[in-house]
N, C-alpha and C positions, 0 to 999 in steps of 0.2 A: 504494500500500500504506500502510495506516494503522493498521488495527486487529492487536493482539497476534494476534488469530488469520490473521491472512493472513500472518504470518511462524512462526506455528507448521506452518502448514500446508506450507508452502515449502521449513522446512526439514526437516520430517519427511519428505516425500513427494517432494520434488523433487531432481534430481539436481544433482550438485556436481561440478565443475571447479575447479582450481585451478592456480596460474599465478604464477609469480617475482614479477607486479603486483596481483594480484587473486584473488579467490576467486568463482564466480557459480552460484549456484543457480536453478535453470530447471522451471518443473512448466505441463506442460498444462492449460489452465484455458480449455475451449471452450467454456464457456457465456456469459463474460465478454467485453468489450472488457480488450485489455492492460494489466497492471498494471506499475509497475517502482517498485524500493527501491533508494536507495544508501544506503552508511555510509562514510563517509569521516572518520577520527580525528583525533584533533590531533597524533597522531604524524607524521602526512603533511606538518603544514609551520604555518603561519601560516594566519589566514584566505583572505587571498590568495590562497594555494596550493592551499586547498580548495577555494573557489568557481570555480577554472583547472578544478580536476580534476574535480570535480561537471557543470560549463556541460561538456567534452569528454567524459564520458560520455554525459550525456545528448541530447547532437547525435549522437554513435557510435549510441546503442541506436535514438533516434527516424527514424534514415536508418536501420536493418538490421532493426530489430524489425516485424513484422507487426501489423497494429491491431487483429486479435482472437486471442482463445486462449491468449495465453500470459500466466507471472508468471515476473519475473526481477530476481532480488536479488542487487547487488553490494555485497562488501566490498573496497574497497581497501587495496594495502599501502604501507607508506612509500615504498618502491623505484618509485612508481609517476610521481614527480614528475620524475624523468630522461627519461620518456618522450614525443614528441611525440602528436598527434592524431594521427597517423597507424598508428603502433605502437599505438595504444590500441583502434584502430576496429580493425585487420589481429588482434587478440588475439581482439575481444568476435568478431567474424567467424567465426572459427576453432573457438570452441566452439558458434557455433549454427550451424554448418557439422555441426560431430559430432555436434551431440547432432539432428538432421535438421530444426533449426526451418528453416534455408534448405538449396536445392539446388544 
């Protein structure tokens, strides 16, 4: 995700979950190969802390995520630095569990 309009789109049309660590919006996007956004603040910690938490999202989504059809933007929240790889993969799980991207 890069251009203004692929997060207007995401966030107008796509559905939201949120979560004590994280917020993630999710929209079907079948014509495409998968797209994915993070936003990780400087509230979250040091750079350090971000590029922990960035590198463990994006090994979470690229093992769970499907390689076509979907867009999925995460915002992370401070709370989110206590948590290991493990709680973070069993969260992002959980909601594409709900929302039917896995079965």
């Amino acid at each position: 995700m890069r251009r203004p309009s692929d997060f207007e789109k995401i966030f107008s049309q796509g559905s939201r979950y949120s979560s004590k660590t994280m917020t993630i919006w999710l929209k079907s996007n079948q014509d495409f190969d998968t797209m994915v956004g993070f936003s990780v603040s400087r509230k979250v910690g040091n750079s350090v802390k971000r590029n922990l938490i960035k590198r463990r999202l994006k090994e979470a989504v690229k093992t769970l995520l499907p390689d076509e059809g979907w867009t999925l933007f995460i915002s992370v929240k401070p709370s989110i630095v206590n948590l290991t790889f493990k709680q973070i993969f069993f969260d992002i799980k959980k909601f594409l569990t709900i929302n039917g991207v896995l079965s």
